[in-house]
C-alpha positions in Angstrom: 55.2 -37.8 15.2 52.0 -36.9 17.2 50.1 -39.6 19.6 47.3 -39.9 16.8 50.1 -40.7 14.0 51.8 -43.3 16.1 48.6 -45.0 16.8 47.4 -45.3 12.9 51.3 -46.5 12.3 51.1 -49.5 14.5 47.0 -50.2 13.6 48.1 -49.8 9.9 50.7 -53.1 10.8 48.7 -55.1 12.4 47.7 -58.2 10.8 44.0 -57.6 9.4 42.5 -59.8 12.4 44.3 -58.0 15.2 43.6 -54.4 13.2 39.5 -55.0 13.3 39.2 -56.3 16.5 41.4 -53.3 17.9 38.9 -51.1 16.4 35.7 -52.8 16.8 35.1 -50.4 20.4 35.1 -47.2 18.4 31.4 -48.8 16.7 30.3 -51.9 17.4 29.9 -53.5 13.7 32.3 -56.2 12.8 31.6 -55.4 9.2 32.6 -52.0 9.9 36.0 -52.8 11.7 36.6 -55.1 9.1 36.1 -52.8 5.6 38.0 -50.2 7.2 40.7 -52.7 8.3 40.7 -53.1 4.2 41.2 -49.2 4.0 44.7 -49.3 5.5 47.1 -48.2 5.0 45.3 -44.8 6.7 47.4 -41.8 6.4 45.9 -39.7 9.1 43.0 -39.2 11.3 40.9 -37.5 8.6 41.4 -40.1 6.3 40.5 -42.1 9.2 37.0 -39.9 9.8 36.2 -39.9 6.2 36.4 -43.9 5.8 34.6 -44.8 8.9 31.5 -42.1 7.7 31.5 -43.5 4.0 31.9 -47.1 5.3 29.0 -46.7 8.1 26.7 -44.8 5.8 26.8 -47.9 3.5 26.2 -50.5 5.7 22.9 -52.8 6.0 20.4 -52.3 8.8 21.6 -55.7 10.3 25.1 -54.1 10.4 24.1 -50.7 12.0 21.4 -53.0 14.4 24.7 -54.9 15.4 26.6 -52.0 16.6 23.3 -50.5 18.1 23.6 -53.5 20.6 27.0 -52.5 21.6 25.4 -50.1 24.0 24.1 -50.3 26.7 20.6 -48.7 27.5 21.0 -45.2 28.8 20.9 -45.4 32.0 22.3 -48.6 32.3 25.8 -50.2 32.1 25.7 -53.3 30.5 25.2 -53.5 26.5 24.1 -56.8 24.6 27.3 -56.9 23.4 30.6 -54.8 23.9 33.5 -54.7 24.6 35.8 -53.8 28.1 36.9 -50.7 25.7 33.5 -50.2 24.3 31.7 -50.2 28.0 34.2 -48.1 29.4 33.7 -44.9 27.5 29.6 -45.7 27.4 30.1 -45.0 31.0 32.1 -41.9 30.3 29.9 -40.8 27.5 26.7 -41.3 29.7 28.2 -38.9 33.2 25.3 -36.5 32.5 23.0 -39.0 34.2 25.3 -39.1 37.5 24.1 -35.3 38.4 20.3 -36.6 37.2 17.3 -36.8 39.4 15.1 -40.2 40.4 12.3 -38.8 38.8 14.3 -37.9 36.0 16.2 -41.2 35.6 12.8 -42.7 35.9 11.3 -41.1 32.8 14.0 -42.2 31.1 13.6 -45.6 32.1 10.1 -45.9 31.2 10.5 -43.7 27.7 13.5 -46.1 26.8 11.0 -48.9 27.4 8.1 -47.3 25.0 11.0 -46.6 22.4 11.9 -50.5 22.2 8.5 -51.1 22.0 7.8 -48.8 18.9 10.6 -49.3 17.2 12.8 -52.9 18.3 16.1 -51.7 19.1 17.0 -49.8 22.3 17.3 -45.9 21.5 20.7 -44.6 20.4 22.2 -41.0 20.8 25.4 -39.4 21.9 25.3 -38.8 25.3 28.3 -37.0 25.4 27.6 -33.3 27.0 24.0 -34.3 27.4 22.2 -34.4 30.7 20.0 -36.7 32.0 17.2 -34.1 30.8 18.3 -33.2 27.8 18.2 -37.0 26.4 14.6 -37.2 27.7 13.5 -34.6 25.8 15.2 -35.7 22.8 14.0 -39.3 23.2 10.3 -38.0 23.9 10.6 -35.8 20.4 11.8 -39.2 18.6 9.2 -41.2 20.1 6.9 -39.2 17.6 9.5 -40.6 14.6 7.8 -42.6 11.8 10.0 -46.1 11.6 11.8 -44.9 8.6 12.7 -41.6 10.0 14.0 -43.0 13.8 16.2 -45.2 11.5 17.7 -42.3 9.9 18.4 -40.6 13.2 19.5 -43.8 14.9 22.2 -44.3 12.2 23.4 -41.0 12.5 23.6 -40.7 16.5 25.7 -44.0 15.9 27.7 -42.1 13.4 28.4 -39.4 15.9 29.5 -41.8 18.6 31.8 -43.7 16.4 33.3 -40.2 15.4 33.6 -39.4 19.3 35.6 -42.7 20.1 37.4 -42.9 17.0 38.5 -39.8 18.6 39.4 -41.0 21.9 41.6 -44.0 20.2 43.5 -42.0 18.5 44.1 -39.8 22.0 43.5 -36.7 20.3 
C-alpha cells in the first residue's frame, strides 16, 4: 500500500466532521471539504482529483470567494482565514518571492492593491514555480480582465492550487 493509499484509507474512516476539516487546507471552502467528505469512500487519488474539480467547478461564488480568503496576499503571510496547514504551504508555494527584488516586491504590493480595488477580492494564482516577476506580469495582464473574465481565471488559479495541495496531502 503506497503513502497516498494509506492516507485516503484512514480519511475515508473518519467520521464526516473529522474527514472535512482534515481536508479543508487543500482549498479553503467548507462547502467543498464537506461534498467531497460525501464522496467517500475515495478509491484513489484520481478519483480524489476528479471529485475535488467537479465539486469546485460547481460551487457558488460565495463558496469559491470563501476559499479565496484562505490566502494570504502574495507577498504576505497571513490570509483572512486559514489554517496552520493551509498557511504553511502558502509560504512554500510563494518561495519565488524570497529571491525577489524591493522594487520588485513593491510593484506587487501596489498592483495587488489596484486588483482589490477593481475587482473585491485579493488576486489568486498558483505561485508555485513562479517568481516574484513572473506573478507581476501575470497580475498586470489580469488587471486588464473584465469582472466576469478575472472570475473565471480566479476560480481556476484556485482550482490549480487545490490540485497542488491535494497533492501534497496525499505525499505523493
Amino acid at each position: 500500500m503506497t503513502v497516498a493509499s494509506e492516507i485516503l484509507f484512514a480519511w475515508n474512516a473518519l467520521e464526516p466532521e473529522a474527514a472535512a476539516t482534515e481536508i479543508l487546507p487543500c482549498c479553503g471552502s467548507i462547502r467543498w471539504a464537506n461534498e467531497l467528505v460525501q464522496t467517500r469512500p475515495v478509491g484513489d487519488e484520481m478519483e480524489l482529483f476528479e471529485c475535488s474539480d467537479a465539486i469546485w467547478r460547481a460551487l457558488s461564488p460565495a463558496d469559491w470567494d470563501e476559499a479565496f480568503r484562505s490566502h494570504p496576499k502574495i507577498g504576505e503571510s497571513k490570509a483572512e482565514t486559514t489554517t496552520p496547514q493551509s498557511t504553511e504551504w502558502s509560504r512554500d508555494e510563494q518561495e519565488g518571492l524570497a529571491t525577489s527584488g524591493v522594487d520588485v516586491r513593491s510593484a506587487l504590493k501596489e498592483a495587488n492593491r489596484t486588483y482589490e480595488q477593481r475587482f473585491g477580492r485579493i488576486y489568486i494564482v498558483c505561485a508555485a514555480g513562479r517568481s516574484a516577476e513572473e506573478m507581476l506580469a501575470d497580475l498586470e495582464r489580469r488587471l486588464q480582465n473584465d469582472a466576469e473574465k478575472e472570475l473565471l481565471e480566479a476560480v481556476e488559479q484556485q482550482r490549480q492550487i487545490t490540485q497542488l495541495r491535494l497533492r501534497k496531502w496525499l505525499k505523493l
